[in-house]
C-alpha positions as CSV (number, residue, x, y, z in Angstrom):
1,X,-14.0,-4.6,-5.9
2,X,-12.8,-5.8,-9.2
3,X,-12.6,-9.3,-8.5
4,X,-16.0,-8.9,-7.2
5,X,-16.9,-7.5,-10.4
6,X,-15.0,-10.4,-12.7
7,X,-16.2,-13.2,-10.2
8,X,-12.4,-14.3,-10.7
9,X,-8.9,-12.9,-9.2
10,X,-8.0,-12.9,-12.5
11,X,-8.5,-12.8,-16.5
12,X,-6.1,-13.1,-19.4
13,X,-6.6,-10.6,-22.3
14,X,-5.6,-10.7,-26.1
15,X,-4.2,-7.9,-27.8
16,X,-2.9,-7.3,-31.0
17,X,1.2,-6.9,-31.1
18,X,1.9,-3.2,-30.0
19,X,-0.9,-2.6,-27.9
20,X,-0.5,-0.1,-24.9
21,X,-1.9,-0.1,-21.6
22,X,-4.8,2.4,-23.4
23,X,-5.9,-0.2,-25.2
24,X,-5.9,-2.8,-22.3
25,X,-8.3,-0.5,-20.4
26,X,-10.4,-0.1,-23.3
27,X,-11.0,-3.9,-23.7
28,X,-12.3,-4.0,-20.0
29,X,-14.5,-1.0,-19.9
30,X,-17.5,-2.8,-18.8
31,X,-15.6,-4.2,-16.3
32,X,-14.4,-1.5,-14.8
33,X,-17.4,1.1,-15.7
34,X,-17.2,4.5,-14.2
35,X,-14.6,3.1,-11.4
36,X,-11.4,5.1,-11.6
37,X,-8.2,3.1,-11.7
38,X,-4.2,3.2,-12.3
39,X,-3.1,0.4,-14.0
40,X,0.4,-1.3,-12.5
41,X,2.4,-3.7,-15.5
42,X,4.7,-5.7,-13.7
43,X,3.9,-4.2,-10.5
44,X,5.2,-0.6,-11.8
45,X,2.6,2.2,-12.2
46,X,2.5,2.8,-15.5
47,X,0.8,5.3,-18.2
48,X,-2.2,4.7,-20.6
49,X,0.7,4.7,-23.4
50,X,2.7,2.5,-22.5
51,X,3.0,-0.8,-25.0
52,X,2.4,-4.2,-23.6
53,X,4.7,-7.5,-24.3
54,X,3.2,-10.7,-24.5
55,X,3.2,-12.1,-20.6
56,X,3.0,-8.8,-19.4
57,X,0.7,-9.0,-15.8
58,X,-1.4,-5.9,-15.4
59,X,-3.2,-5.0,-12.2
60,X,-5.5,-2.8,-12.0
61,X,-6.0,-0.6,-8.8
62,X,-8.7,1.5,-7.5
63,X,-8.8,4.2,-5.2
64,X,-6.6,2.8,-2.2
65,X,-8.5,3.4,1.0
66,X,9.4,-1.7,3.8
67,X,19.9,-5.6,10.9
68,X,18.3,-3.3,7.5
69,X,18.4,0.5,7.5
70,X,14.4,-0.1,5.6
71,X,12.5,-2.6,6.9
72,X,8.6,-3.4,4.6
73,X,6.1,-5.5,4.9
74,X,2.6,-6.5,4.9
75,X,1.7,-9.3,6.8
76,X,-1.9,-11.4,7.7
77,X,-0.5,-11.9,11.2
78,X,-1.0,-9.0,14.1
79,X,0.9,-6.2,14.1
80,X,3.6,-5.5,17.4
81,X,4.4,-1.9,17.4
82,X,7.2,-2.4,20.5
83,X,8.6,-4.6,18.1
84,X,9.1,-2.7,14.8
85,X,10.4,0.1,17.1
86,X,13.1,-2.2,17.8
87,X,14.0,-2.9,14.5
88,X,14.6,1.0,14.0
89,X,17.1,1.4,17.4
90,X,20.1,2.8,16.4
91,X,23.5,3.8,18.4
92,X,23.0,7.1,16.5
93,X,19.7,7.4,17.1
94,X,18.7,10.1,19.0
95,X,14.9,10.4,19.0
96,X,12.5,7.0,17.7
97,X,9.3,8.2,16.5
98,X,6.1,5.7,16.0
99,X,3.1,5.6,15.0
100,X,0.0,3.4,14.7
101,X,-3.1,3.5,12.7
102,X,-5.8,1.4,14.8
103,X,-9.6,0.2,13.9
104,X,-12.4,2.4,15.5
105,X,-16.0,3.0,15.2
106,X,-16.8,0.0,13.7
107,X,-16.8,-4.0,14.5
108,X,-13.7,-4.9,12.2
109,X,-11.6,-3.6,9.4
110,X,-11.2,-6.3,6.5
111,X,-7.9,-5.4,4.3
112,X,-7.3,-6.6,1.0
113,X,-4.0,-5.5,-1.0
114,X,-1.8,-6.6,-4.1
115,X,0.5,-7.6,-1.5
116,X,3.5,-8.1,-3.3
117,X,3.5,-4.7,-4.9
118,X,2.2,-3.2,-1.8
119,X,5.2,-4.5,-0.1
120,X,7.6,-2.9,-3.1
121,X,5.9,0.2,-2.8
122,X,6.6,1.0,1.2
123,X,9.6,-0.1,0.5
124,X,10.2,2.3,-1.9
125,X,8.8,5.0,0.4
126,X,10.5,4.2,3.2
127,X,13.8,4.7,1.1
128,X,13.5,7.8,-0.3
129,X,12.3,9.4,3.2
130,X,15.7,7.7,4.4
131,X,17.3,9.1,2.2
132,X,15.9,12.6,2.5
133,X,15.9,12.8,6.2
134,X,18.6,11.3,7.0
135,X,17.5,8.8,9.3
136,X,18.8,6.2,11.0
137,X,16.7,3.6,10.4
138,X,12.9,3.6,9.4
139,X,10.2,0.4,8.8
140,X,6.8,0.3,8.4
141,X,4.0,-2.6,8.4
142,X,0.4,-3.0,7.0
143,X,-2.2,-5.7,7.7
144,X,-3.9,-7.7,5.4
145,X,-7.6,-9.9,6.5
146,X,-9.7,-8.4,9.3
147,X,-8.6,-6.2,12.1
148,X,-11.0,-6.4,15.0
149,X,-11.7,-2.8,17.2
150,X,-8.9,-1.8,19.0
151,X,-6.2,-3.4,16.6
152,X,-3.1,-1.5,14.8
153,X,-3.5,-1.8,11.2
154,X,-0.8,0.0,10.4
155,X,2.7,0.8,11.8
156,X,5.4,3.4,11.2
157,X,8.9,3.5,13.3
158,X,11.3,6.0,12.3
159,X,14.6,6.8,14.2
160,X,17.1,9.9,13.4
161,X,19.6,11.5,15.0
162,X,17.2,14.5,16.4
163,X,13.3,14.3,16.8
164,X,12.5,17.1,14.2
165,X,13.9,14.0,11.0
166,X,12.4,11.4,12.9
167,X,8.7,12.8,13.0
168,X,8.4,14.5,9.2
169,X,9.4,11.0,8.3
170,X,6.7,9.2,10.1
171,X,4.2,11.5,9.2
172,X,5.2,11.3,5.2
173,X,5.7,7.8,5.3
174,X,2.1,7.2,6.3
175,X,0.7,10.0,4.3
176,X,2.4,8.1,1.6
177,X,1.5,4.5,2.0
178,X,-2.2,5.8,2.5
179,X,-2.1,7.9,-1.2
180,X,0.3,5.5,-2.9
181,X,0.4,1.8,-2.4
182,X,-2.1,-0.8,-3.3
183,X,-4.5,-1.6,-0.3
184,X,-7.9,-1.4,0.4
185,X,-10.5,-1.6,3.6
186,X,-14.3,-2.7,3.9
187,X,-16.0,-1.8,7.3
188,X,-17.7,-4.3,8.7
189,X,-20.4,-3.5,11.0
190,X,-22.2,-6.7,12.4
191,X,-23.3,-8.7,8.7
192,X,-22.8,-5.4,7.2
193,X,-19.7,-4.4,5.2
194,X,-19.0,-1.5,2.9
195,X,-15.3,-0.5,1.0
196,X,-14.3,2.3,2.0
197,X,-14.2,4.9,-0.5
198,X,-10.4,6.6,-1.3
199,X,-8.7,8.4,-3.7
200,X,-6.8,7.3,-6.7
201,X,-2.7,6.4,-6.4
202,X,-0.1,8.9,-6.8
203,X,3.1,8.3,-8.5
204,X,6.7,9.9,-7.7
């Protein structure tokens, strides 16, 4: 929505020495008009306060409509959900637990996402809920372009030693991705496309 706004993927910004991110946002207020956003320096979320270096890249993101034990990606290519269950089999795994989030209602789903934070940020996800649940093994992929009717755009696997680990994990890691990482969607119906309106990141 941004670039649309800019007309670029991009534009460089001069501050004086010791501005913050505050300052940042102020200099592209008609840009980003009543649109609300989190801004990301170096791929980190980060606060309004925080002081810029010279070099520093900023993103800014509206509303968004990881043999490893954490497996992350996001990927142009179509999604295989019998696959990213295989990555999560485990000899201690007693339950596997998936899930996938497909296209319906409309012609196609078209996906945009700061990919390479996106990717950090499931990561990051997946980790924690590792971590926390014990798990055996958990991954999780997102699509990026359009995703016709019918197609996953989204896939959890999560494998634990009992089922009750292996579904709290799914179900927060996709509650998770959705509130916190960096992607967005635009419905396509025939000619017709709209974004799809979200909320605004979380941080943890």
């Amino acid at each position: 929505m941004l670039r649309e706004r800019a007309g670029a993927d991009s534009v460089e910004v001069e501050l004086a020495e010791g501005a913050t991110v505050g300052d940042l946002l102020g200099e592209l207020s008609q840009l980003i008009g009543a649109l609300p956003v989190r801004a990301a320096v170096n791929r980190e979320y980060s606060d309004a306060g925080q002081t810029l270096a010279a070099g520093d890249e900023v993103a800014l993101i509206p509303p968004v409509s990881g043999g490893s034990e954490v497996h992350a990606a996001v990927v142009a290519t179509p999604l295989s959900l019998e696959r990213l269950a295989g990555l999560v089999v485990r000899d201690g795994a007693g339950a596997v637990v998936t899930f996938q989030g497909i296209t319906r209602e409309v012609d196609r789903l078209e996906y945009e996402a700061y990919s390479e934070m996106a990717e950090r940020r499931i990561a990051r996800i997946l980790s924690e809920l590792h971590r926390r649940h014990r798990l055996e093994a958990i991954a999780a992929e997102h699509r990026t372009g359009p995703v016709s009717l019918g197609e996953p755009s989204v896939v959890v696997a999560a494998s634990a030693a009992h089922r009750p680990e292996a579904f709290a994990a799914a179900s927060e890691a996709i509650d998770r991705i959705k509130a916190e990482v960096p992607i967005w969607k635009r419905e396509v119906e025939g000619e017709v496309g709209r974004w799809v309106e979200g909320t605004t990141p979380t941080t943890r």
